[in-house]
C-alpha positions, 0 to 999 in steps of 0.5 A: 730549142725552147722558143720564147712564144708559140705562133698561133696566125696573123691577124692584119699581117701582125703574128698572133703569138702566146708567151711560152710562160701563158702556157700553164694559163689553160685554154679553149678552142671552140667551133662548129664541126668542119670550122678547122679546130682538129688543125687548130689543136695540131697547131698548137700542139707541134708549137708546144712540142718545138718549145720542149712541152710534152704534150697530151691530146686525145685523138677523137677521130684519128686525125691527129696521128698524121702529125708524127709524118712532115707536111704534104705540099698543098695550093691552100697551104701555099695560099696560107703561108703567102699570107702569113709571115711565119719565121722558119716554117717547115714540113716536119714531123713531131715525136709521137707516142701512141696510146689506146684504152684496150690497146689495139692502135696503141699502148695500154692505158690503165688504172686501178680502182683505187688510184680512182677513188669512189667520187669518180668511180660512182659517177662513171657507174652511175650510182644514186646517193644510196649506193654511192654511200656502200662504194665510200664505205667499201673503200673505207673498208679496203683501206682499214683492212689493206685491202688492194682495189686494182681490177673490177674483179677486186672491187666486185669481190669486196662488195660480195664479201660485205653484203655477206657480211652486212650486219657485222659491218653495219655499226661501222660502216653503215647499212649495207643492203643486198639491193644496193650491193646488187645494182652496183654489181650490174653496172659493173657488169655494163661497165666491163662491157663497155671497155673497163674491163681493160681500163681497170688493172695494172701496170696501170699508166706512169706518169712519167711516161708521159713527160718526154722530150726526144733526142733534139729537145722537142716535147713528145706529143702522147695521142690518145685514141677515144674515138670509140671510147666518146662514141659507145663509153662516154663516161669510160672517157670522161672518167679517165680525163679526170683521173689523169688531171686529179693524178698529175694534180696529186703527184707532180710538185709545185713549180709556180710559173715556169719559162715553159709548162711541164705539160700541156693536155687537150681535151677534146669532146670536153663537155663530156668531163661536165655531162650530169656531173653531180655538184661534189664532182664538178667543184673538185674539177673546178679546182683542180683546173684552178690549182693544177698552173702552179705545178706547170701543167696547162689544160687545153678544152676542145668543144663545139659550143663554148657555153657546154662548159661551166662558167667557173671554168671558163672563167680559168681560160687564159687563151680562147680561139673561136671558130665559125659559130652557126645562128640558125635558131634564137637559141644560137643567137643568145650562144653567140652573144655570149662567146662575144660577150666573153671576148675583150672588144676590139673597135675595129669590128663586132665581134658577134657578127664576125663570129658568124663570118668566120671562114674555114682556118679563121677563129677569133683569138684573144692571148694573155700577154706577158703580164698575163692580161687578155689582149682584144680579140683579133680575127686570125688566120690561123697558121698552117701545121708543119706535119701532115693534116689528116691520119697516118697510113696504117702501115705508117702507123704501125711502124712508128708505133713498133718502134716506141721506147715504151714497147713491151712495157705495158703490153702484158696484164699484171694480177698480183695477190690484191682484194680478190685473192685475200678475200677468197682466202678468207671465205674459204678458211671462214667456210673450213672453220665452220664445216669444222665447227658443224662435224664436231657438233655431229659427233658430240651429239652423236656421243650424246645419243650413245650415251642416253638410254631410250627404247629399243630399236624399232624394227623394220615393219614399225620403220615402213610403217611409220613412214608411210603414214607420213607420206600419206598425212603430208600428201593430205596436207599438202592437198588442204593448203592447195585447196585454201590458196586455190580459193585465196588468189581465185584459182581451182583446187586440186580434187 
């Protein structure tokens, strides 16, 4: 297996090929909707899964799946391959996994609370500066108290007990307002509504799980189904493509350049991991893109408009392949001056003007070389997928997917004893104890009125008497103050 390069097109007859070792260099595939970058990232894909590199792709539109059936036979296929000399091409399947937020179309993806952290929880929910301070200090506060965050129901737990709590708490962890624990409540409240509910719990996702090859050597390609997710939860998506690259970033060692990545990811609809992203959040991202090559894993963005991407990151992209830009306003035309100007020039066209002659299957692609040099861009013909192009049937679906090694495996929620359950164990004793504290009150005061000389008993004519004249003198009160807010705030008194 493990072939040396992963064959990209031809450009002029010539194969447009990227050094298996480039692999973990990052890179981009940008163009229009309909230019051809959903084949584009099957290509790629079931390149890295012959080279033995598992793969990790969301699957916006459902279009990725038909790579797990061989190829149908197609004129503009044929057309294809009659232009482009590729070495043993043939219609194949890839080894695939398949894996979905609530686990409708797939296996259960989860995490919990904790493995996210408050950086990234406080972005997903939206918090302003006030309550992103209360979400550092409940984690602080969990990790003092070994208090496990591993579902919402956890987290909302802990923010009830330290609003409860407050002034106790205020010396250590700060001002803990009734307001802010409120707000957050509520967008935890959108945020279950919204698919957290699901996402947010154990057996939260392996790693491991992840990083397979089949029988024959070639990687798995793992397909995550967010087509609902970008569509109705966009930070839900965005939130967990971070936690999945901060996660392999903390737990995968260092390698420096292997033969081949461990793993490569793409990232489809990226400029949503980037919308309103505060600046703490973006410069983590930035660096763990910067840092994440040297434990071999590579990070594949798939977006429409290059420029929706920070400038420090496309800085980091070692491959770039451009479909068709659009120049319809000026607004467009600076965009395509700059996706022109990031390319290394090639003598033989202008690469602005091409950009927008680009036709379907085309991109403009510049690749490292094997000293990790970008080489000039090349109009490529960008090669055919050897499995099939669009989605799999449902009946095929499902078959496949009944037959993954990891079925059964995260079918099944685990609620082990975390936050929740030792809170509500603390509440209940702390309410015992004072329900304790209060009848011993009672009784003590009860032996001290035994113990007290007074008056005589008063008998039952004083007793009807006395409150009588209560209920008539609050009656009357009650009717004054009527009177005095009625003239106060404009309204009739009551007579």
């Amino acid at each position: 297996m493990n072939p040396a390069s992963l064959i990209i097109g031809a450009a002029q007859g010539r194969l447009i090929e990227l050094p298996g070792r480039m692999g973990n260099r990052h890179g981009l595939i940008a163009g229009a909707t309909g230019t051809g970058k959903t084949v584009t990232l099957q290509v790629l894909a079931e390149g890295f899964s012959r080279m033995g590199v598992p793969v990790w792709a969301a699957d916006i539109k459902g279009d990725l799946s038909g790579l797990a059936a061989p190829g149908r036979p197609h004129p503009k296929i044929d057309e294809r391959l009659a232009a482009i000399p590729l070495p043993d091409y043939r219609r194949q399947p890839s080894p695939a996994l398949f894996w979905d937020i609530d686990g409708r179309s797939g296996h259960p993806v989860r995490a919990t609370p904790s493995e996210m952290g408050p950086l990234l929880l406080s972005h997903l929910l939206e918090l302003n500066d006030t309550q992103t301070g209360v979400i550092y200090a409940a984690f602080d506060m969990a990790d003092d108290q070994g208090l496990l965050l591993l579902d919402l129901k956890d987290l909302r737990s802990l923010l009830a007990w330290m609003a409860e709590n407050s002034a106790q708490l205020r010396t250590e962890y700060g001002n803990i307002t009734s307001a802010s624990v409120g707000a957050i409540q509520r967008r935890l409240l959108v945020l279950e509504e919204q698919g957290g509910e699901h996402f947010f719990g154990e057996p939260a996702l392996q790693l491991p799980d992840l990083m397979h090859a089949d029988f024959s050597g070639r990687g798995v390609i793992s397909l995550f189904d967010a087509g609902r997710l970008v569509h109705q939860a966009p930070r839900v998506y965005s939130a967990f493509l971070l936690w999945l690259l901060a996660e392999l970033f903390e737990q995968l060692p260092e390698v420096g350049d292997p033969p081949i990545p461990k793993l490569v990811l793409f990232f489809d609809e990226a400029h949503l991991l980037f919308a309103n992203a505060p600046v703490p959040l973006l410069e983590k991202i930035e660096q763990v893109v910067r840092l994440i090559r040297s434990k071999g894993v590579g990070v594949y963005f798939v977006t429409q408009n290059p420029t929706d991407l920070p400038e420090t990151i496309l800085g980091q992209l070692g491959l770039k392949i451009q479909h068709a830009l659009r120049a319809f306003t000026p607004k467009d035309q600076r965009t395509i001056k700059a996706v022109a100007d990031g390319f290394r020039a090639n003598p033989a066209f202008v690469t602005a003007q091409t950009l927008t002659e680009l036709g379907i299957g085309e991109a403009l692609v510049s690749v490292l070389d094997k000293n990790g040099r970008p080489t000039p861009v090349e109009r490529t013909l960008i090669s055919p997928p050897e499995g099939q192009i669009g989605p799999l049937s449902a009946e095929a679906h499902d078959a496949l997917f009944g037959r993954s090694p990891l079925k059964g495996k995260y079918d099944q929620t685990v609620d082990r004893e975390s936050a929740y359950e030792m809170l509500k164990v603390r509440t209940e004793t702390a309410r015992a104890a004072a329900e304790e504290q209060a009848e011993t009150r009672r009784r003590e005061k009860e032996m001290a009125v035994r113990k007290t000389p007074g008056r005589p008993r008063q008998s039952i004519g004083e007793a009807m008497a006395k409150s009588a004249a209560r209920t008539i003198g609050s009656q009357i009160g009650r009717q004054i103050i009527r009177g005095v807010l009625g003239a106060i705030f404009g309204g009739a008194s009551r007579r």
